[in-house]
C-alpha positions in Angstrom: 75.6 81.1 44.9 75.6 78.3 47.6 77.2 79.4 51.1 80.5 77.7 50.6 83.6 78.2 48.7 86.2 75.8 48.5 85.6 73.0 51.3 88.2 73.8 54.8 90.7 71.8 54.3 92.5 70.3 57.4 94.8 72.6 58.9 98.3 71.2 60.6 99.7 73.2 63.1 103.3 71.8 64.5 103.4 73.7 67.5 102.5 72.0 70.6 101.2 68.6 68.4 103.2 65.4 66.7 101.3 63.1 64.6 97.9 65.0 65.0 98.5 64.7 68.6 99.2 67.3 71.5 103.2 66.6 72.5 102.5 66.6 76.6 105.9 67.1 78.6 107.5 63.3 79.9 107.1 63.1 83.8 110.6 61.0 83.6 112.2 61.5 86.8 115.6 61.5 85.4 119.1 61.1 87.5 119.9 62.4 90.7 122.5 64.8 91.0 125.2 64.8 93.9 123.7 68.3 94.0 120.0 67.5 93.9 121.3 65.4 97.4 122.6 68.2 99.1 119.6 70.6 98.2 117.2 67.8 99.1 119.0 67.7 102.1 119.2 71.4 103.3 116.0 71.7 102.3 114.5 68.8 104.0 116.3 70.4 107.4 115.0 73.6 106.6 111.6 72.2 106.6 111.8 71.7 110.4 111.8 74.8 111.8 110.1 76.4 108.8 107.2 74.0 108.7 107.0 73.5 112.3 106.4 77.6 113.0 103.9 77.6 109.7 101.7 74.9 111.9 101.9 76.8 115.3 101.3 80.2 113.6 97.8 78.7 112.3 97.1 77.2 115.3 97.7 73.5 114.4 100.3 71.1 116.8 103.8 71.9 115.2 104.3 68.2 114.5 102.1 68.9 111.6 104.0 71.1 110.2 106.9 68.3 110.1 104.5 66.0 108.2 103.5 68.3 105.6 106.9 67.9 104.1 107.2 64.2 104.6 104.5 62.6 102.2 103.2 65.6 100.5 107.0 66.8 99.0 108.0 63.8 98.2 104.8 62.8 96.1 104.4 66.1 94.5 108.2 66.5 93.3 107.3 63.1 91.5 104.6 64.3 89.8 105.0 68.2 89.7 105.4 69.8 86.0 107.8 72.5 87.6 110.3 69.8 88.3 112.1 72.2 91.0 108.8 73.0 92.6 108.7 71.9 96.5 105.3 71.3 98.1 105.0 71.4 101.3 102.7 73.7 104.4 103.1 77.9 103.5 102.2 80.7 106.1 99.5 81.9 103.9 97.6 78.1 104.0 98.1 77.3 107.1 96.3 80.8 108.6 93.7 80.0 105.8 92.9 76.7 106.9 92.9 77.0 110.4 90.7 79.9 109.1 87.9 77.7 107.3 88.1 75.2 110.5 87.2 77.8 113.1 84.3 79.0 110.6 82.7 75.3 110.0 82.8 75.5 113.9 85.5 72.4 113.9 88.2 71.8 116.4 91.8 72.5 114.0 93.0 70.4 117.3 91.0 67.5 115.9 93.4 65.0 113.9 90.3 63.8 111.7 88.8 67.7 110.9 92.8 68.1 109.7 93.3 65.1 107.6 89.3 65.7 106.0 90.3 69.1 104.9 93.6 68.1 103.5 92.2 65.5 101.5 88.9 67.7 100.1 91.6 70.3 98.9 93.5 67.7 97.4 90.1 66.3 95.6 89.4 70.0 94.4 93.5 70.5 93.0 92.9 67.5 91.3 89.6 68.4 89.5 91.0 71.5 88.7 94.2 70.1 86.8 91.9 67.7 85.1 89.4 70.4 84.0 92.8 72.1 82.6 91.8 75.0 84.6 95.5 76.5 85.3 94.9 77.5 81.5 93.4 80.3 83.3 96.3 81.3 84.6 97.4 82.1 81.0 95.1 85.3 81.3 97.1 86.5 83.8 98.8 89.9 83.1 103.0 89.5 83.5 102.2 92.2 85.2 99.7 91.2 87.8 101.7 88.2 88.4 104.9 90.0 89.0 102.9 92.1 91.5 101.7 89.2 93.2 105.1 87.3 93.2 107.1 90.6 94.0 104.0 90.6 97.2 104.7 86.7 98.3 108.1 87.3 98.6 107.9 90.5 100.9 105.3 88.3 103.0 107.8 85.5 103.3 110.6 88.2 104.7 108.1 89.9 106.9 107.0 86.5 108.4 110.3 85.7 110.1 110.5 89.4 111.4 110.0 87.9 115.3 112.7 85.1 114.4 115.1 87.5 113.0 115.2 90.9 115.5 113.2 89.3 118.4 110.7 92.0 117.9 107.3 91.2 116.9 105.4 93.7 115.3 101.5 94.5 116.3 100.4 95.0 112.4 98.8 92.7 110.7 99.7 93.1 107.2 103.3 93.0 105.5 104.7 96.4 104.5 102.9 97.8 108.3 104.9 94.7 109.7 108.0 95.7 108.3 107.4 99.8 109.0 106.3 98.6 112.4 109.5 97.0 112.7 111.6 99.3 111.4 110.3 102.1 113.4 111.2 100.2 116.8 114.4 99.2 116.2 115.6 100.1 119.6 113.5 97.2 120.9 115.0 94.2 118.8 116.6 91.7 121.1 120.7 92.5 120.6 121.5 89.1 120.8 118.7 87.3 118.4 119.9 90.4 115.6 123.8 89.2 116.0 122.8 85.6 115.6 120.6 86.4 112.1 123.6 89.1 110.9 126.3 85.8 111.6 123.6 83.5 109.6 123.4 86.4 106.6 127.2 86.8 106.7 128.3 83.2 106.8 126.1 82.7 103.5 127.5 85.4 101.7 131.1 84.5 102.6 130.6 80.6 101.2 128.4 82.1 98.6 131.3 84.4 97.5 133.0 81.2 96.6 132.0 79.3 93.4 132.5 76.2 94.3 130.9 76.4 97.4 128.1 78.4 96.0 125.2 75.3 96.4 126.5 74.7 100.2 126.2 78.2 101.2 122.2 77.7 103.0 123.9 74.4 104.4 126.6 76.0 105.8 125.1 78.9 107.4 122.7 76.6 109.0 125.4 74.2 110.0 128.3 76.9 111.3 126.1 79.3 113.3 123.8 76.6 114.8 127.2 74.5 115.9 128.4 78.2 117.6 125.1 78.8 118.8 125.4 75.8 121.0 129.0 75.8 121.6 128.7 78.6 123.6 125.3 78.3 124.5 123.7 81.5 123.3 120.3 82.2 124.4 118.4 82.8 121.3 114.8 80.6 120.9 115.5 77.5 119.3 113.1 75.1 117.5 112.9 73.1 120.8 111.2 76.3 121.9 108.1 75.4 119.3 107.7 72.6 120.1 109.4 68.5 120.7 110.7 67.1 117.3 108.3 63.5 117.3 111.1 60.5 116.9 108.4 58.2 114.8 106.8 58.3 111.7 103.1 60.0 111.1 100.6 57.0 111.8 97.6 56.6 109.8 94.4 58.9 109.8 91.0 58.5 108.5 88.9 61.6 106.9 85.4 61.9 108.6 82.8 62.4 106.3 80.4 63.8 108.3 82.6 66.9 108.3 83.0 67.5 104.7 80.2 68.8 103.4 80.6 71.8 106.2 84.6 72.0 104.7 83.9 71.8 101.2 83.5 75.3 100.3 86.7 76.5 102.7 88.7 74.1 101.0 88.3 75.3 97.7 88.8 78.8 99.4 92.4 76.6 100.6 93.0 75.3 97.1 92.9 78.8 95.7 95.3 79.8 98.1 97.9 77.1 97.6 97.3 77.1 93.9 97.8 80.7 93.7 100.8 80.8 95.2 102.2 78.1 93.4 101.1 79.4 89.7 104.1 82.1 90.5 106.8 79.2 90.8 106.8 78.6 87.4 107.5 82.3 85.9 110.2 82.9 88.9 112.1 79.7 88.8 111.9 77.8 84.9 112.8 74.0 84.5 116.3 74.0 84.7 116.4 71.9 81.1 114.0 74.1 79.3 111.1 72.3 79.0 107.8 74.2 79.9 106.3 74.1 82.7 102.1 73.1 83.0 99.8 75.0 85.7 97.5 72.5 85.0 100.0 69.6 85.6 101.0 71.4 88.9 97.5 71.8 90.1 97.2 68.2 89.7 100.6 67.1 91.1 99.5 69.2 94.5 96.6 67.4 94.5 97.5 64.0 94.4 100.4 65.1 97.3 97.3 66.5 99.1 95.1 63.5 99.0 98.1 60.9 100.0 99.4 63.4 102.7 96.1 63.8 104.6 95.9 60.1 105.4 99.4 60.7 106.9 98.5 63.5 108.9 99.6 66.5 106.8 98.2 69.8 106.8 96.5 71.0 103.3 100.0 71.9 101.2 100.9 73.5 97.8 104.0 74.8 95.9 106.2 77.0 98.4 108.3 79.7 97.0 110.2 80.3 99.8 111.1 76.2 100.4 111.6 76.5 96.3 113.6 79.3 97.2 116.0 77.6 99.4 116.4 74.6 96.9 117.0 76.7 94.0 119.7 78.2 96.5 121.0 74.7 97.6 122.0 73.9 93.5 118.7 71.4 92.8 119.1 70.8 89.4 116.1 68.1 89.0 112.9 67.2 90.8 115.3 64.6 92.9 115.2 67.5 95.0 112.5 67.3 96.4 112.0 63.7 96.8 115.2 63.7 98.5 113.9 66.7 101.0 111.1 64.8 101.6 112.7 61.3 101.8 115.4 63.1 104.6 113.4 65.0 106.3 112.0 61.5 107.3 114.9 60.3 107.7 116.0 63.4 110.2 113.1 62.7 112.3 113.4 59.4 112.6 116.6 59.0 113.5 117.8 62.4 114.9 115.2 64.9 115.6 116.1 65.6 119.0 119.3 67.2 117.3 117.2 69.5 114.9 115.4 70.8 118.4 118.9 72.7 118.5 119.0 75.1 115.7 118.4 78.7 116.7 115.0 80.4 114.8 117.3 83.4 114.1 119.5 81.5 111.8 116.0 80.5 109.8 115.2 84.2 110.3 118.5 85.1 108.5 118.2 82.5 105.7 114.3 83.5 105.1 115.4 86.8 104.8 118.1 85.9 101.8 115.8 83.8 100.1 113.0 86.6 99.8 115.4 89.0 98.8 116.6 86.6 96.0 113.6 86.2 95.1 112.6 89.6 95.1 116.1 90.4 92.9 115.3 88.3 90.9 112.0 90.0 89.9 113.3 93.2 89.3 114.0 93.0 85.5 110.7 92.0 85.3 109.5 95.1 87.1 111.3 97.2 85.3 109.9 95.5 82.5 106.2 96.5 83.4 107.2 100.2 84.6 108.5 100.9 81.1 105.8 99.3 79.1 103.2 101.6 80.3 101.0 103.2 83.1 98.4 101.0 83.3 100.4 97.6 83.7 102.1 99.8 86.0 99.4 100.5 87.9 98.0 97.1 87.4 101.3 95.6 89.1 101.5 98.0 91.8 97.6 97.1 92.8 98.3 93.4 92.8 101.2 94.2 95.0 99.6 96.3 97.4 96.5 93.9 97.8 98.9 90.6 98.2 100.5 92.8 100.9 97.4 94.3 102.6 94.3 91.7 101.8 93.6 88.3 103.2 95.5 86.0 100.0 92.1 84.6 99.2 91.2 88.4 98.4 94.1 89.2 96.9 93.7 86.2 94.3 90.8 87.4 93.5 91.3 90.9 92.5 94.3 90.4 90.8 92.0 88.0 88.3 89.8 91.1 88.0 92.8 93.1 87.2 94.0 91.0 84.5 90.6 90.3 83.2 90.1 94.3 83.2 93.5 95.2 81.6 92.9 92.3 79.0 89.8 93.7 78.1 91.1 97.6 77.8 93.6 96.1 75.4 91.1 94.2 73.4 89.0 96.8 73.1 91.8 99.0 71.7 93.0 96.7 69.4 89.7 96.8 67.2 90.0 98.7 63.9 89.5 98.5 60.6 92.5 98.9 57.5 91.1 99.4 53.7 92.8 96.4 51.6 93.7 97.8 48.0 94.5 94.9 45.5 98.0 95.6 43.4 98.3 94.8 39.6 99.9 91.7 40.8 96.9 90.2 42.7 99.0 90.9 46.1 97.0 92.8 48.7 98.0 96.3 49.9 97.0 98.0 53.5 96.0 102.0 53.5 93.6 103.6 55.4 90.0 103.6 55.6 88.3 106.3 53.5 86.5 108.9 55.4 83.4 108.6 52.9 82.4 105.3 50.8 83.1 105.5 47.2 80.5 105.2 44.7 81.2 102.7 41.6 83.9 100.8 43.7 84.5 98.1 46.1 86.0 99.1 49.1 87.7 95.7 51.3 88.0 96.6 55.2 90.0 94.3 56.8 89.1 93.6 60.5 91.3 92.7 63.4 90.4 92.6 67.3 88.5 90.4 70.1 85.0 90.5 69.2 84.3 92.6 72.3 81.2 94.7 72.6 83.0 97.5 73.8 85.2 97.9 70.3 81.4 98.1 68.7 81.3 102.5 69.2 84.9 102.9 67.8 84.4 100.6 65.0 80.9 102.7 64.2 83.4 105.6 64.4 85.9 104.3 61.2 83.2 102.9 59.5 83.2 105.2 56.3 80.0 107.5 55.4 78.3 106.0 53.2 75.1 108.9 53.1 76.1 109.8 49.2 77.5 106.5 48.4 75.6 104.5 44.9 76.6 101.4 43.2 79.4 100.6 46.0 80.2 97.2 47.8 81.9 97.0 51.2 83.7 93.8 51.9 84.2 93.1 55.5 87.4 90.6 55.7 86.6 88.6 58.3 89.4 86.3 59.0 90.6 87.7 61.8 87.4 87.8 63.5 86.8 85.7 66.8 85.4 82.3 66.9 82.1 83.4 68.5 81.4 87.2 67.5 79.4 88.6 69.7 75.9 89.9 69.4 76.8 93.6 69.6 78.8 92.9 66.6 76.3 91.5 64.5 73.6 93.7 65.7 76.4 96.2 64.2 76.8 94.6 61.1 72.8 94.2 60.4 72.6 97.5 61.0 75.5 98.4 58.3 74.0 96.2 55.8 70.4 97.9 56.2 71.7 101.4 55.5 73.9 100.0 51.9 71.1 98.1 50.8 68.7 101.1 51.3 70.9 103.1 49.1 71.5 100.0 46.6 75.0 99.4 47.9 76.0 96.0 49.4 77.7 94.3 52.0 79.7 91.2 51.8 81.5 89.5 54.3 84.7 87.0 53.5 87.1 84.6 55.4 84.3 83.6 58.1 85.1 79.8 59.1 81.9 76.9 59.5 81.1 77.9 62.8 81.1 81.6 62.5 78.8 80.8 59.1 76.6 78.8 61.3 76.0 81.7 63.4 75.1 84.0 60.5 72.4 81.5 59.3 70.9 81.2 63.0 71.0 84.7 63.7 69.2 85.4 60.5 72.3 87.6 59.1 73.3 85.1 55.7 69.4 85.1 54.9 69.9 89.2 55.3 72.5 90.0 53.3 72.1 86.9 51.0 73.5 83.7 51.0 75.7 84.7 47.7 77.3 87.6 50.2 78.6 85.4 52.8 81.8 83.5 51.5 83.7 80.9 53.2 87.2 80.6 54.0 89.6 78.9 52.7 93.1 76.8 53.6 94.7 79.3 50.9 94.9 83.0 52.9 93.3 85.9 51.0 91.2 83.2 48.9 88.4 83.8 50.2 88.4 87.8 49.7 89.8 87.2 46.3 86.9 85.1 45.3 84.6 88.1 46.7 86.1 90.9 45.4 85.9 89.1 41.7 82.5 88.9 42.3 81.8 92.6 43.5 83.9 94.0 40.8 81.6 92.3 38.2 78.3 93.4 40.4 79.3 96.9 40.4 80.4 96.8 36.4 77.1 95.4 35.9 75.1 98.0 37.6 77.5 101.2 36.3 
């Protein structure tokens, strides 16, 4: 009997494919809302105090900070797959890349050492979209990722501590940060809390409101900065950070004779940025539910990275708490962050001397409301995780802890361990094997797998798991006894089996087949497809248990074991 049974026949699958080809989601831009304006707007504002203390917090002159949400937003809202996704400078990258500058031994002062490492992590996004590498985010537990969200957003709130109370706290990690400040409370400055508490109050009032609802950041920032300087209250401003620039970023080469001591930091950047970003798209979905791509995203950042380091631009990627605010503001398209971009130009160009006004406790008070929406807004998700089980529990509440405690870079990092650990526990428990009875009516019944292997029979064991090694001792375990078994046939159904089985499995399954055929039992296995086949026959297995043993599978489902258990029927009648 030649290794084949009926030929494959050419399998349609209609999710995710039209015509035989992969449906990708349209980049349209669409129209601008009178809402995307006003989000694009408060959020371009926003961006100058935020992104000006991001810059001086890692180091850099705060007039970066301004340009990495000039070129960089508005180029990857054009092309971002999470339409409502702003990129622009984070906390998190900036510390990281003034980080990898210091290392390499390069000046973060040095315009050229800036605009080089911008545009290498923008080369590296950009290969890693290409390579379809945010697949790999797909692997990532709900769990782990609602950890490291849950984490972000806590960071974002403990950032702005200083801005807020007028305290700033000696830890250096976020939940010390926050006990730090909590436990001196007698030393926060009076007058900086009452401005943040008027910011937090005046949103919630307009919030409160529907119609007002969108305008409620806006008007916060507007109302308490006008009363700020009305009455002159001494509170740092962002003319404290440092002067607004009135002209536009000029021009900047890379050098080259830098990158090859940058390269590795600035895939230690991407990671980072990309990281951070990957969480956008489970905590704030397309607002017209399309999907969202990881891979599209990693791509988009990249391309705003390598046109925002020839405009002077620190390294950038997708910003929850900037999302945050826009998401806040009503944006209902990716309008919304062209137009933040776009204004924020505009701002400094024509008025940034004005923006030098706006007290940092009012963006204390508004950081503080967007991390705790965002934080809300994960809680059915943790609740979620808590009652599936302990160990995506535990999973969650590691990922948290190490996003709150750990360098980000770190963080990353063991949160893929975690996911790739928890994946594996529950492939390794989803191995097993269920006994197959045919009914009268040629449907197929499932029961449970003998303890011993009947003689004169055929016995069908239906597999289903991962292919794992580690599933290889349990499976040995509800394999049945086969020590007084004659004239049987075991049929392993192997349609459910992985792609690539792995060695440990068929080092099992040789194994099996030399203990049935030493008691003149045999082993057939049905439902393999080409490839799987193809590994038989290199691995010596088909030649083993006989080429007539090994059938193929079919487009019909259950063909396959149909066709072998015909033929073990008739072996074992023959041999009765």
């Amino acid at each position: 009997m030649a290794l084949a049974s009926p030929e494959l026949g050419d399998v349609k699958c209609s999710s995710g494919r039209e015509g035989g080809r992969v449906r990708r989601p349209k980049l349209g831009l669409g129209r601008p809302t009178p809402k995307d304006a006003v989000a694009g707007f408060v959020t371009g504002l926003f961006s100058i105090p935020e992104g000006m203390a991001y810059a001086s917090i890692g180091g850099f002159n705060p007039a970066l900070g301004l340009y990495s949400g000039m070129v960089p937003t508005t180029v990857g809202s054009l092309f971002s797959r999470t339409v409502l996704m702003t990129t622009t400078l984070t906390s998190a990258i900036a510390l990281t890349s003034q980080s990898v500058l210091s290392s390499a031994g390069l000046d973060p002062n040095d315009i050229d050492n800036v605009a080089t490492l911008t545009v290498l992590v923008g080369a590296i996004m950009v290969i890693f979209g290409l390579l379809r590498l945010g697949s790999v985010m797909s692997f990532v537990s709900n769990a782990v990722m609602t950890g490291f969200t849950t984490g972000i957003a806590l960071q974002i709130v403990a950032g702005v501590i200083d801005d807020a109370t007028g305290y700033r706290p000696d830890a250096h990690n976020t939940i010390l940060k926050i006990v730090d400040a909590v436990a001196h409370v007698a030393d926060w400055e009076l007058t900086t809390l009452a401005v943040t508490l008027a910011t937090v109050a005046v949103w919630f009032v307009v919030r409160i409101v529907p119609r007002l609802e969108p305008f409620a950041i806006l008007a916060a920032l507007v109302v308490v900065t006008a009363v700020a300087v009305v009455f002159s209250i001494d509170v740092e401003t962002v003319g404290d950070i440092g002067t607004i620039p009135s002209g536009l970023p000029l021009p900047v080469l890379p050098d080259p004779d830098v990158a090859p001591d940058l390269l590795a930091g600035a895939v230690a950047v991407a990671l980072v940025a990309l990281a951070q970003a990957a969480g956008i798209g489970a905590a704030v979905p397309n607002p017209d539910g399309s999907r969202t791509n990881v891979s599209g995203d990693f791509t988009a950042q990249g391309v705003a990275n390598l046109a925002g380091g020839f405009f002077r631009a620190l390294p950038t990627g997708g910003s929850l708490s900037r999302t945050g605010v826009a998401t806040s503001a009503g944006a209902q398209t990716r309008w919304a962050g062209i137009f933040a971009g776009i204004f924020l130009t505009l701002v400094v160009l024509l008025a940034g001397g004005a923006a030098e006004v706006i007290p940092m406790p009012v963006i204390g008070g508004l950081v503080i409301v967007i991390g705790a929406e965002l934080v809300v807004g994960r809680l059915p998700d943790i609740r979620l995780v808590l009652r599936t089980g302990w160990l995506p529990a535990a999973g969650m509440v590691a990922t948290f802890l190490a996003t709150t405690q750990l360098p980000l870079q770190q963080a990353i990092l063991l949160g893929a361990g975690l996911s790739l650990l928890l994946y594996c526990v529950r492939a390794e428990r989803s191995g097993r094997f269920t006994a197959l009875v045919r009914e009268p009516d040629g449907r197929w019944r499932a029961t449970d797998v003998p303890d011993d292997l009947p003689s004169d029979a055929v016995t069908v064991l239906h597999y289903e798991g991962a292919g794992l090694f580690a599933e290889v001792a349990r499976l040995e375990e509800e394999w049945p006894r086969s020590t007084d078994a004659h004239n049987a046939v075991v049929i392993l159904h192997a349609r459910s089996m992985p792609d690539i089985p792995s060695s440990t499995i068929l080092k099992a399954l040789r194994k099996r087949a030399d203990a049935l055929d030493a008691q003149g039992c045999r082993l057939m296995v049905a439902g393999l497809d080409v490839a799987q086949a193809d590994l038989f026959a290199r691995t010596g297995l088909t030649e083993m248990l006989g080429e007539e043993d090994v059938v193929l599978r079919t487009p019909v489902f259950f063909a396959a074991l149909d066709a072998a258990f015909d033929d073990a029927v008739a072996w074992v009648a023959r041999n009765r």
